[in-house]
mmCIF file of the N, C-alpha and C atoms, coordinates in Angstrom:
data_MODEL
# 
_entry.id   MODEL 
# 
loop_
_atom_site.group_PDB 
_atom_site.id 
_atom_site.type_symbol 
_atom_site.label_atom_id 
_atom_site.label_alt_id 
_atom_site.label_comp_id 
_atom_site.label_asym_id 
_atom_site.label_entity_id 
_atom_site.label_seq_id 
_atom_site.pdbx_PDB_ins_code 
_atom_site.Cartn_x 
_atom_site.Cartn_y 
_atom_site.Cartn_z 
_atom_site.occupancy 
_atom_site.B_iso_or_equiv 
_atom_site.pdbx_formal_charge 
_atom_site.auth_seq_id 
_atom_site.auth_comp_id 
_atom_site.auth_asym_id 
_atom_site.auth_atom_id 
_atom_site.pdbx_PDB_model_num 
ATOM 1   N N  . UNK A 1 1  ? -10.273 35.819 35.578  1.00 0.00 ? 1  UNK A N  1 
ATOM 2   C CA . UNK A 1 1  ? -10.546 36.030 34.164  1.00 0.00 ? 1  UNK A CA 1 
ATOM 3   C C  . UNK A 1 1  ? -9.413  35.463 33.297  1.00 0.00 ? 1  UNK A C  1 
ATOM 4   N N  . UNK A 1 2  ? -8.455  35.626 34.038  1.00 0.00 ? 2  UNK A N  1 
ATOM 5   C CA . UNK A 1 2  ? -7.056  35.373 33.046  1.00 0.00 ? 2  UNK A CA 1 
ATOM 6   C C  . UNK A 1 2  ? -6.845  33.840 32.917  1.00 0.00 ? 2  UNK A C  1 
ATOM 7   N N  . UNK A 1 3  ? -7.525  32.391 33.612  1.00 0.00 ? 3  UNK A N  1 
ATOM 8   C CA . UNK A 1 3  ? -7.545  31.758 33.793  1.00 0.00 ? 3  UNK A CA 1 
ATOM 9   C C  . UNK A 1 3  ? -8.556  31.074 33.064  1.00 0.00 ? 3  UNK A C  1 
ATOM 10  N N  . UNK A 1 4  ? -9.495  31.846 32.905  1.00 0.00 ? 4  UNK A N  1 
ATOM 11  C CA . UNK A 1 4  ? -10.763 31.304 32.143  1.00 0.00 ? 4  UNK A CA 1 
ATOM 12  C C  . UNK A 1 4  ? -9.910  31.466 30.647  1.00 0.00 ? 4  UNK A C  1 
ATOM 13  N N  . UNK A 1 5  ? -9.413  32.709 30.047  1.00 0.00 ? 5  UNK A N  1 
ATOM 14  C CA . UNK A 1 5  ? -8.911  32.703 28.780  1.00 0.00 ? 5  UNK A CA 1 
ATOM 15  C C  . UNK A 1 5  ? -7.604  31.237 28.476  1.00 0.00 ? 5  UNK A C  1 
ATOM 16  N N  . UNK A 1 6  ? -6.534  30.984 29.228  1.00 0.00 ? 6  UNK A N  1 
ATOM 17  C CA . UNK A 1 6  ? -5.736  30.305 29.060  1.00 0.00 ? 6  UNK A CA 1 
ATOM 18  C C  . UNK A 1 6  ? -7.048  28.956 29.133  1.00 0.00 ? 6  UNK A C  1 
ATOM 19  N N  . UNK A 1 7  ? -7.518  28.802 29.519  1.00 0.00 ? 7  UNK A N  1 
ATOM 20  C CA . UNK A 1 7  ? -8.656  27.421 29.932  1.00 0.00 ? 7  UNK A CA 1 
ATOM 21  C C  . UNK A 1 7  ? -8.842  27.337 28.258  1.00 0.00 ? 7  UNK A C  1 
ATOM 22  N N  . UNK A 1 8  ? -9.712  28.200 27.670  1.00 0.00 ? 8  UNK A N  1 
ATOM 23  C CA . UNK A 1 8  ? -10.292 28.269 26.625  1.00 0.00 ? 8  UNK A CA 1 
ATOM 24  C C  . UNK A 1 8  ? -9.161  28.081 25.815  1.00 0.00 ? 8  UNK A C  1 
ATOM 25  N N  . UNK A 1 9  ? -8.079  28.792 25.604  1.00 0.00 ? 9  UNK A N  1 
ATOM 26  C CA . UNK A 1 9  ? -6.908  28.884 24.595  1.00 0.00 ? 9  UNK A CA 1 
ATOM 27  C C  . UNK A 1 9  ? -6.734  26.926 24.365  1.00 0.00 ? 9  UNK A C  1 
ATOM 28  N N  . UNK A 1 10 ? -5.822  26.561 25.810  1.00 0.00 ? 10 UNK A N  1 
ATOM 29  C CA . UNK A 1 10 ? -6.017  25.116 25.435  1.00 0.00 ? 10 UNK A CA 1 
ATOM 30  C C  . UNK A 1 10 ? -6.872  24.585 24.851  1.00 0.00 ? 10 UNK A C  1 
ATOM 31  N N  . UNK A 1 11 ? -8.400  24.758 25.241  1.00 0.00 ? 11 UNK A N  1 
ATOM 32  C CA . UNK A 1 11 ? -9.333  23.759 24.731  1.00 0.00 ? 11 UNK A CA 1 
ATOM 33  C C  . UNK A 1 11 ? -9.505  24.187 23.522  1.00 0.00 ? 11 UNK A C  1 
ATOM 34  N N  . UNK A 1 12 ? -8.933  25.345 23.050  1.00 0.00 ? 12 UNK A N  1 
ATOM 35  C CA . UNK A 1 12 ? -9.097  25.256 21.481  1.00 0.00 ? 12 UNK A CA 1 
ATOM 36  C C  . UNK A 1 12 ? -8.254  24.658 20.625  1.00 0.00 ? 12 UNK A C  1 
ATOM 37  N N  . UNK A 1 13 ? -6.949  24.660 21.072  1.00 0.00 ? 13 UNK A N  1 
ATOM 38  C CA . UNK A 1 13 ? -6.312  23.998 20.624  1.00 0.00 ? 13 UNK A CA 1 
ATOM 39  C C  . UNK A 1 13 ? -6.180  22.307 20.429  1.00 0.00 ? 13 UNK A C  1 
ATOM 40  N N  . UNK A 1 14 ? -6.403  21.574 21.682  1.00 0.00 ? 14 UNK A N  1 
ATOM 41  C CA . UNK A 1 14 ? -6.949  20.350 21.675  1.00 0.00 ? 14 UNK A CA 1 
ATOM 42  C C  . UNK A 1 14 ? -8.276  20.171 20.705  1.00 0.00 ? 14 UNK A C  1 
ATOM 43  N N  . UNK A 1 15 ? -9.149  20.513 20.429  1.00 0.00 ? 15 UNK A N  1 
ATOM 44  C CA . UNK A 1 15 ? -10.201 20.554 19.696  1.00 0.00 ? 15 UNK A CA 1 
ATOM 45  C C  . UNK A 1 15 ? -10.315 20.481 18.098  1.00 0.00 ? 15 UNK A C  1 
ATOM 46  N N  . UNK A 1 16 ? -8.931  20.976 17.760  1.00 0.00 ? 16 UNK A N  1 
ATOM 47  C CA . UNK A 1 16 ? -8.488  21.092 16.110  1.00 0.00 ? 16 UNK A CA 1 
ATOM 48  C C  . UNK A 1 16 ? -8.066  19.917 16.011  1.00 0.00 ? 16 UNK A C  1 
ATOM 49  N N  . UNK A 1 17 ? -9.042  19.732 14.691  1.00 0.00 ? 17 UNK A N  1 
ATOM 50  C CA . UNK A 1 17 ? -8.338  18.014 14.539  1.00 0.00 ? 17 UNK A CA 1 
ATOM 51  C C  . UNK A 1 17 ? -7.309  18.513 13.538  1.00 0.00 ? 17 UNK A C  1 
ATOM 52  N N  . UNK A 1 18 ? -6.177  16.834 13.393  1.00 0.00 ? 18 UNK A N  1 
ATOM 53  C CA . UNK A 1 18 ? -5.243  17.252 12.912  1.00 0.00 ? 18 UNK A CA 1 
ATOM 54  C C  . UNK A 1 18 ? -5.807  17.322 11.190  1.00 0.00 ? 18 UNK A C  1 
ATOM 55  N N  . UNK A 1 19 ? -4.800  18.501 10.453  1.00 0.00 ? 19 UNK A N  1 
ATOM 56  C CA . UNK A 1 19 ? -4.916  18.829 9.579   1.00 0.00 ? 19 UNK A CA 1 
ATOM 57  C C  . UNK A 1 19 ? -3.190  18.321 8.515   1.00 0.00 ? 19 UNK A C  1 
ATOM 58  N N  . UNK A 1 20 ? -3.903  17.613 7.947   1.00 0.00 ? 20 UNK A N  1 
ATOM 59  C CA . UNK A 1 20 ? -2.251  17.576 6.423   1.00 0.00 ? 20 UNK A CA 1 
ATOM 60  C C  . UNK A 1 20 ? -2.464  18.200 5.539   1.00 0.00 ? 20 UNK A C  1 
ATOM 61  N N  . UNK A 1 21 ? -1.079  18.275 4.844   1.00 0.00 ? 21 UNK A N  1 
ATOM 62  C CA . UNK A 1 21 ? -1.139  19.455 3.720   1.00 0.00 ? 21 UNK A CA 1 
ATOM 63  C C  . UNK A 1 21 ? -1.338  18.830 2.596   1.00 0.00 ? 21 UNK A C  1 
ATOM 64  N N  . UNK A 1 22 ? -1.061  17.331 2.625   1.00 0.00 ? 22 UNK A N  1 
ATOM 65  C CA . UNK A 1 22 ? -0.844  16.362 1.562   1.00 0.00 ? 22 UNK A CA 1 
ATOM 66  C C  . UNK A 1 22 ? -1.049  14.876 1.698   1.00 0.00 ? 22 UNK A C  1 
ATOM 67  N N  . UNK A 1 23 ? -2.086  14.667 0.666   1.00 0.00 ? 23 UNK A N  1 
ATOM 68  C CA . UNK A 1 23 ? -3.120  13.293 1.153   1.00 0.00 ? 23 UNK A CA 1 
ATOM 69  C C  . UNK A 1 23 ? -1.255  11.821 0.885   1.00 0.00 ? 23 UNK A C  1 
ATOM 70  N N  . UNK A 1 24 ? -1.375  11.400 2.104   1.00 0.00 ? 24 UNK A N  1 
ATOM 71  C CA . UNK A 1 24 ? -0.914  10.110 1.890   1.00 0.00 ? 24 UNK A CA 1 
ATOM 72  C C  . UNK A 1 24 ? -0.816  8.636  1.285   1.00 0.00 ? 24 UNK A C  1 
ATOM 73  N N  . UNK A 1 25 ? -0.121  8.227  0.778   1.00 0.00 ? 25 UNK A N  1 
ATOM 74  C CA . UNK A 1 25 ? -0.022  6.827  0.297   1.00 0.00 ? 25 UNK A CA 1 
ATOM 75  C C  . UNK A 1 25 ? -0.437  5.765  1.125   1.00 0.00 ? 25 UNK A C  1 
ATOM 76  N N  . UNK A 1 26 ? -1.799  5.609  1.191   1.00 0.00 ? 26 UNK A N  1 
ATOM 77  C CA . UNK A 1 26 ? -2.540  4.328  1.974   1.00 0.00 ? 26 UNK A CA 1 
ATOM 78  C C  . UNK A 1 26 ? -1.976  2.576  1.186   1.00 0.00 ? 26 UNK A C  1 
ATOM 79  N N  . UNK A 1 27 ? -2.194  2.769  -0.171  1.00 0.00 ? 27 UNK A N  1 
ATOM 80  C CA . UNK A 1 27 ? -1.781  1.286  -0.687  1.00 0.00 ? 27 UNK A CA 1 
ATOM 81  C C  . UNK A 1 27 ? -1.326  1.130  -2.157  1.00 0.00 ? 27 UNK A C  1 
ATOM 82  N N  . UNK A 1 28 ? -0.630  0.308  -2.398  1.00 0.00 ? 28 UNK A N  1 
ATOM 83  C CA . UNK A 1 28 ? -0.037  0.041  -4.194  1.00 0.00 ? 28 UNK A CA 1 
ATOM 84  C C  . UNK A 1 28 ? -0.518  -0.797 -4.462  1.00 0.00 ? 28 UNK A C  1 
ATOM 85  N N  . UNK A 1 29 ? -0.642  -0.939 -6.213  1.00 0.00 ? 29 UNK A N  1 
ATOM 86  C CA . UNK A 1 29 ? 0.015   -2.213 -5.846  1.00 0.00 ? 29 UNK A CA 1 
ATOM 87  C C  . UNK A 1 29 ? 0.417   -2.040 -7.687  1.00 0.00 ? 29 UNK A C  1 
ATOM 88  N N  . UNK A 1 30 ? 1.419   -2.938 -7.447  1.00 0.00 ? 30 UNK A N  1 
ATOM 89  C CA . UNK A 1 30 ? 2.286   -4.078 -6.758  1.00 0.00 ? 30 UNK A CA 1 
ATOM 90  C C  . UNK A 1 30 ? 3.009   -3.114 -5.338  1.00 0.00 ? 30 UNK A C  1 
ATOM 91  N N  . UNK A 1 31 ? 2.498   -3.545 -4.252  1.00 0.00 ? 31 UNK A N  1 
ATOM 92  C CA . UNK A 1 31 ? 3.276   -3.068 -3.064  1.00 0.00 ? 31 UNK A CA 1 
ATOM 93  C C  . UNK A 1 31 ? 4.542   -2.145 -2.942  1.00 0.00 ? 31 UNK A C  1 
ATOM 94  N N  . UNK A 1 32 ? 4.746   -1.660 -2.065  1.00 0.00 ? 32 UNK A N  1 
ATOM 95  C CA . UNK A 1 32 ? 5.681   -1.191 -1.782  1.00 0.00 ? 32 UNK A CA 1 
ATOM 96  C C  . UNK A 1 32 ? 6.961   -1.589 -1.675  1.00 0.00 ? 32 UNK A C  1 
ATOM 97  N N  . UNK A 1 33 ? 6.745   -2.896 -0.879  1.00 0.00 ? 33 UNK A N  1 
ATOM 98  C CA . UNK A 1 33 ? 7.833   -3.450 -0.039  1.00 0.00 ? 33 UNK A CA 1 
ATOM 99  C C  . UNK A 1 33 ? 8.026   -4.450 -1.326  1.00 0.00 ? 33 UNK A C  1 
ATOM 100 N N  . UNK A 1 34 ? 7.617   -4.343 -2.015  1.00 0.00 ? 34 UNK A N  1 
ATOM 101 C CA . UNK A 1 34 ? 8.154   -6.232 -3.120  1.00 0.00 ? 34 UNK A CA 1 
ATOM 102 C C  . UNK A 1 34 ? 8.376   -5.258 -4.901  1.00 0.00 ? 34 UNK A C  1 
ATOM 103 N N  . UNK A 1 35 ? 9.116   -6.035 -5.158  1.00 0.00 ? 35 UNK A N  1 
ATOM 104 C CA . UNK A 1 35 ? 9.628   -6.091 -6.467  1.00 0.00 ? 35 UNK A CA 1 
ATOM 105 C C  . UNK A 1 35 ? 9.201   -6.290 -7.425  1.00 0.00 ? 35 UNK A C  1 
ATOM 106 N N  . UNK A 1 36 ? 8.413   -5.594 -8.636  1.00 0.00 ? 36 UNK A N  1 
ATOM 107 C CA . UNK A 1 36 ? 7.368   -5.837 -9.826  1.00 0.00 ? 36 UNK A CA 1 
ATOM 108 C C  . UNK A 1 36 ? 7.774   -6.801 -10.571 1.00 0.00 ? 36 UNK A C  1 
ATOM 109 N N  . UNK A 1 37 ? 6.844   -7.845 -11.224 1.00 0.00 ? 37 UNK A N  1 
ATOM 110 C CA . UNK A 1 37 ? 7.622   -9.051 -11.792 1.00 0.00 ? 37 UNK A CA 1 
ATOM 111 C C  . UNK A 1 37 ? 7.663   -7.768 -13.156 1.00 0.00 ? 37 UNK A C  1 
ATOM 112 N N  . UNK A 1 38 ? 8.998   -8.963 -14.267 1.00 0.00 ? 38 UNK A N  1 
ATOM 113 C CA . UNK A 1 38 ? 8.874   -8.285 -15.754 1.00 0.00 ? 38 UNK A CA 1 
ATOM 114 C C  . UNK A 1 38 ? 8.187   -8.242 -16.151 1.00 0.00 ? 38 UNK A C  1 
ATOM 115 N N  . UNK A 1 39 ? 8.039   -6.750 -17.021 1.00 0.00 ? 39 UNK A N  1 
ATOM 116 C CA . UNK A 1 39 ? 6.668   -6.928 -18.136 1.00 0.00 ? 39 UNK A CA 1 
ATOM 117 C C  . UNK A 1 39 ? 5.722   -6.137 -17.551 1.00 0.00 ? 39 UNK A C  1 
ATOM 118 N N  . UNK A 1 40 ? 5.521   -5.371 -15.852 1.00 0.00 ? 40 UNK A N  1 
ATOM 119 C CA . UNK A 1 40 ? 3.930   -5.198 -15.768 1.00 0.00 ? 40 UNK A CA 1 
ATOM 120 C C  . UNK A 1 40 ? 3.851   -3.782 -16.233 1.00 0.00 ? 40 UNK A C  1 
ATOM 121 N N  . UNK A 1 41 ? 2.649   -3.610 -16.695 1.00 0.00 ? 41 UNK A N  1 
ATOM 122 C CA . UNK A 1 41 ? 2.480   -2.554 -17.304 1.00 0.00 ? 41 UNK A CA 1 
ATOM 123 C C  . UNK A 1 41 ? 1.125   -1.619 -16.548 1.00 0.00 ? 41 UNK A C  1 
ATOM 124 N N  . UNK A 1 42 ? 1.565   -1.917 -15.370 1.00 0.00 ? 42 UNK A N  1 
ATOM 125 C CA . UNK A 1 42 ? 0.197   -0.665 -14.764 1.00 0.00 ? 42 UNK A CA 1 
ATOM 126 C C  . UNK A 1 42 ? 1.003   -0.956 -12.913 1.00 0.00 ? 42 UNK A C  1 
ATOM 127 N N  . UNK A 1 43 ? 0.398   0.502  -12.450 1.00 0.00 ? 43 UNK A N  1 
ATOM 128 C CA . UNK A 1 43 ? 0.656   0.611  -11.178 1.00 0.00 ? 43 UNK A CA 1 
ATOM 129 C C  . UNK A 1 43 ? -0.436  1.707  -10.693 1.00 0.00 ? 43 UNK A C  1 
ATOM 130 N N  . UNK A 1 44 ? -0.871  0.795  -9.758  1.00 0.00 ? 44 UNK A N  1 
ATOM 131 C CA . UNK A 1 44 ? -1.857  1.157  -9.163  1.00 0.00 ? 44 UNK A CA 1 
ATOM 132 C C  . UNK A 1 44 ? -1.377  2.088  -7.780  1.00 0.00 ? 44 UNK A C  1 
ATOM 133 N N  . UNK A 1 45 ? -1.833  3.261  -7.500  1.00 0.00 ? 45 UNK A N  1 
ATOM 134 C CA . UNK A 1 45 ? -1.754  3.891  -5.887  1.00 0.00 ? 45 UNK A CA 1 
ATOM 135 C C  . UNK A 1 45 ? -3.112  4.653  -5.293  1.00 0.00 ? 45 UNK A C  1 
ATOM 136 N N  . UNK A 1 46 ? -3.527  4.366  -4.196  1.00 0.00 ? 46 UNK A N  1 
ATOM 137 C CA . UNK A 1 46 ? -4.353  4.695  -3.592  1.00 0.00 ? 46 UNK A CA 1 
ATOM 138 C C  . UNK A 1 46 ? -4.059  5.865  -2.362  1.00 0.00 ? 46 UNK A C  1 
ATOM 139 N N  . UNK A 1 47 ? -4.703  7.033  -2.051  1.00 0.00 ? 47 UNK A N  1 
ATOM 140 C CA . UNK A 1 47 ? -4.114  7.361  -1.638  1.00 0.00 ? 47 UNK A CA 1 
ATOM 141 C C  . UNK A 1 47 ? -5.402  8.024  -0.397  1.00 0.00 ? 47 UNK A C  1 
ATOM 142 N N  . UNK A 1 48 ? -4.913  8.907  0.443   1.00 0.00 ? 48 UNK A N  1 
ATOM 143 C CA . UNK A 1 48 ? -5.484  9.312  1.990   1.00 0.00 ? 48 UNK A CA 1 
ATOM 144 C C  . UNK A 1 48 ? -6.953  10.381 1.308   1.00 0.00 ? 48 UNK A C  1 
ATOM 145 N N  . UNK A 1 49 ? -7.177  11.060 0.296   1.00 0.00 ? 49 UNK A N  1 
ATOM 146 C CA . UNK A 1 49 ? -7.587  12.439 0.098   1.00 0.00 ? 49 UNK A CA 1 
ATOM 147 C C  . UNK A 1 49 ? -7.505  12.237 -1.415  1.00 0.00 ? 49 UNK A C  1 
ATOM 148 N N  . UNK A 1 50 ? -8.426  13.292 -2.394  1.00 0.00 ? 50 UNK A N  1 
ATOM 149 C CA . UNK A 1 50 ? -8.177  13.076 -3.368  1.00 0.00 ? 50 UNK A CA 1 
ATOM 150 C C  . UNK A 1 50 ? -6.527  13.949 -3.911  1.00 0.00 ? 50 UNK A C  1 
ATOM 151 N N  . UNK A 1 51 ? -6.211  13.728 -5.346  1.00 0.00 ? 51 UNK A N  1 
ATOM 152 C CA . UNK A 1 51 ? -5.395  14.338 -5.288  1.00 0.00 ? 51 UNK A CA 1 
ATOM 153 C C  . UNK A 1 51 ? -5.824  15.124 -7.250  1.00 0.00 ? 51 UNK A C  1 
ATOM 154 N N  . UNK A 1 52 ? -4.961  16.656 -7.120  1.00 0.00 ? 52 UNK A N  1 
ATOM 155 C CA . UNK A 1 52 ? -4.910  17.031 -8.178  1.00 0.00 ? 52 UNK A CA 1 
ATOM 156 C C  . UNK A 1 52 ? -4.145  17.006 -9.333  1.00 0.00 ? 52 UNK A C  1 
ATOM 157 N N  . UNK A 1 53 ? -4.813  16.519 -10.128 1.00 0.00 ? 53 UNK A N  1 
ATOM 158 C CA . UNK A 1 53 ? -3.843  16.111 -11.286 1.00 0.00 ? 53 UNK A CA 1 
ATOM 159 C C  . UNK A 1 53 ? -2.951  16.721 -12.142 1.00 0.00 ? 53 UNK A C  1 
ATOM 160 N N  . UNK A 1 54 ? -3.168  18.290 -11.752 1.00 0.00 ? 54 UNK A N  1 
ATOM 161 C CA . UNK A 1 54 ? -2.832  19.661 -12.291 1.00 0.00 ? 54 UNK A CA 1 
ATOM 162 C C  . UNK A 1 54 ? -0.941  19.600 -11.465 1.00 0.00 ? 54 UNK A C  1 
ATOM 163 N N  . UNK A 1 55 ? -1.435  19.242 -10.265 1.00 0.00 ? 55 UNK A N  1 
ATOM 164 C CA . UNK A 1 55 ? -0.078  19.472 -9.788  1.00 0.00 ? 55 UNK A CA 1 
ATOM 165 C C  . UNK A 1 55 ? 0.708   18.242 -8.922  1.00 0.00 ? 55 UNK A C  1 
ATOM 166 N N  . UNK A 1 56 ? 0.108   16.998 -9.364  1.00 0.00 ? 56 UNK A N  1 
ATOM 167 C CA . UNK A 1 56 ? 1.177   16.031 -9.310  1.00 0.00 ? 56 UNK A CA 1 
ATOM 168 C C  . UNK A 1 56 ? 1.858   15.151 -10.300 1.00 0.00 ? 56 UNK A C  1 
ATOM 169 N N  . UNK A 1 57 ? 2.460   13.852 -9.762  1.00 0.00 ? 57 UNK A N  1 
ATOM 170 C CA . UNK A 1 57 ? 3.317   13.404 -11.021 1.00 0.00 ? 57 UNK A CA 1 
ATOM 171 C C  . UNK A 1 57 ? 3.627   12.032 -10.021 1.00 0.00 ? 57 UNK A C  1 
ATOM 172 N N  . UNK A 1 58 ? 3.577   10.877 -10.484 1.00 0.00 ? 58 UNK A N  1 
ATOM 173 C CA . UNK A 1 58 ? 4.109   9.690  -9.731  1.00 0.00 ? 58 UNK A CA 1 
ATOM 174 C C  . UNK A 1 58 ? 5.096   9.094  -10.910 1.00 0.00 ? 58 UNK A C  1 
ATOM 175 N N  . UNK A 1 59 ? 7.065   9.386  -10.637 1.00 0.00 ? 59 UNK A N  1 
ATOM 176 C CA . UNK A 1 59 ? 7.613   8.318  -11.069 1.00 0.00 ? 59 UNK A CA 1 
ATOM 177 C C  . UNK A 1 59 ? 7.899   6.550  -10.758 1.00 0.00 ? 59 UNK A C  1 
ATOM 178 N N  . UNK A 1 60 ? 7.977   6.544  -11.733 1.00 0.00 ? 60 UNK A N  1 
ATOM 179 C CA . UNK A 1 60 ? 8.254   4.496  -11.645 1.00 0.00 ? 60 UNK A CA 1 
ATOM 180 C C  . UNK A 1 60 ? 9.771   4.306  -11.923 1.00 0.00 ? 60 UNK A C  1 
ATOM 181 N N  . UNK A 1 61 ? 10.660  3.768  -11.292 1.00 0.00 ? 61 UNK A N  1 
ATOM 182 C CA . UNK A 1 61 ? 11.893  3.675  -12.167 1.00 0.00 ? 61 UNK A CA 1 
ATOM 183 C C  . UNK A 1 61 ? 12.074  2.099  -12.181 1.00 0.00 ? 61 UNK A C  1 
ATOM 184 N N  . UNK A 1 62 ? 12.907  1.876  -13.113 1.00 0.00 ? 62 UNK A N  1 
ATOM 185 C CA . UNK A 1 62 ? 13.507  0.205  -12.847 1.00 0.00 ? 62 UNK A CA 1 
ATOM 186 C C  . UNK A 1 62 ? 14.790  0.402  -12.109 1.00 0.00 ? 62 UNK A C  1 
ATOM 187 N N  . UNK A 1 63 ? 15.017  -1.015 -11.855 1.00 0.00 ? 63 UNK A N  1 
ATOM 188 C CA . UNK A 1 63 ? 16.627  -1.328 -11.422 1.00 0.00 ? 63 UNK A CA 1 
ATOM 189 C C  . UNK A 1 63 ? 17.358  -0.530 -11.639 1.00 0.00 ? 63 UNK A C  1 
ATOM 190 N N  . UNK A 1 64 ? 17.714  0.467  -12.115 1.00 0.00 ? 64 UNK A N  1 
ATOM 191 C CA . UNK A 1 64 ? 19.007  1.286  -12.625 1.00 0.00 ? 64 UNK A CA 1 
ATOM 192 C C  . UNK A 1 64 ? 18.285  2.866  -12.449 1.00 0.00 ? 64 UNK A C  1 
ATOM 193 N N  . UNK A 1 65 ? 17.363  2.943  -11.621 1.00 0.00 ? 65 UNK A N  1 
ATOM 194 C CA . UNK A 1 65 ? 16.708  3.880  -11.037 1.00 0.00 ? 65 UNK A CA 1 
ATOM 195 C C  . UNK A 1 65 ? 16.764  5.144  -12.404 1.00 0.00 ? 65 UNK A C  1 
# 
Protein backbone atom coordinates (compact mmCIF):
# COMPACT_ATOMS: atom_id res chain seq x y z
CA UNK A 1 0.00 0.00 0.00
CA UNK A 2 2.75 2.30 1.02
CA UNK A 3 4.25 1.93 -2.36
CA UNK A 4 1.24 2.46 -4.35
CA UNK A 5 0.91 6.02 -2.38
CA UNK A 6 4.69 7.15 -2.98
CA UNK A 7 3.93 5.75 -6.86
CA UNK A 8 1.02 8.17 -7.02
CA UNK A 9 2.78 11.11 -4.96
CA UNK A 10 5.52 11.14 -7.83
CA UNK A 11 3.17 10.87 -10.62
CA UNK A 12 1.52 13.78 -9.32
CA UNK A 13 4.06 15.68 -9.15
CA UNK A 14 5.57 14.98 -12.62
CA UNK A 15 2.11 15.72 -14.05
CA UNK A 16 1.98 19.56 -12.92
CA UNK A 17 2.94 21.49 -15.62
CA UNK A 18 5.22 24.15 -14.90
CA UNK A 19 3.58 27.15 -13.49
CA UNK A 20 5.19 31.16 -13.46
CA UNK A 21 4.28 33.79 -11.39
CA UNK A 22 5.15 36.32 -14.07
CA UNK A 23 4.54 36.36 -17.86
CA UNK A 24 8.05 36.85 -19.59
CA UNK A 25 9.69 39.08 -22.13
CA UNK A 26 9.37 37.01 -25.45
CA UNK A 27 10.42 40.16 -27.88
CA UNK A 28 11.15 44.18 -28.29
CA UNK A 29 11.62 46.05 -30.32
CA UNK A 30 13.99 47.91 -30.93
CA UNK A 31 15.66 44.66 -29.42
CA UNK A 32 17.24 44.01 -26.58
CA UNK A 33 20.64 43.41 -27.49
CA UNK A 34 21.06 46.77 -29.91
CA UNK A 35 21.00 50.37 -29.23
CA UNK A 36 17.83 52.71 -30.21
CA UNK A 37 18.80 55.07 -33.00
CA UNK A 38 18.05 59.08 -31.89
CA UNK A 39 14.78 60.38 -31.83
CA UNK A 40 12.61 57.02 -31.51
CA UNK A 41 9.68 57.61 -29.92
CA UNK A 42 7.87 54.22 -29.23
CA UNK A 43 8.95 50.85 -27.75
CA UNK A 44 7.37 48.06 -28.37
CA UNK A 45 7.39 44.67 -25.78
CA UNK A 46 5.73 41.55 -26.21
CA UNK A 47 5.42 39.44 -23.67
CA UNK A 48 4.71 35.34 -22.45
CA UNK A 49 0.90 35.97 -20.76
CA UNK A 50 -1.11 38.92 -20.62
CA UNK A 51 -0.10 41.47 -18.27
CA UNK A 52 -1.96 43.96 -15.79
CA UNK A 53 -1.79 47.34 -16.22
CA UNK A 54 -2.93 48.13 -12.66
CA UNK A 55 0.30 46.74 -11.42
CA UNK A 56 3.05 47.19 -13.84
CA UNK A 57 5.38 49.85 -15.22
CA UNK A 58 8.17 49.42 -18.06
CA UNK A 59 11.17 52.03 -17.67
CA UNK A 60 13.22 53.30 -20.76
CA UNK A 61 16.38 55.11 -19.79
CA UNK A 62 19.02 56.76 -22.11
CA UNK A 63 22.78 56.68 -21.93
CA UNK A 64 23.10 58.24 -18.56
CA UNK A 65 20.62 55.64 -17.29
Amino acid sequence: MRKVLIILLVLSFVSIPFAAAHPFTEKTIPSLASNAPIGITEVIVYFSEPVDINFSEIKVFDNNG
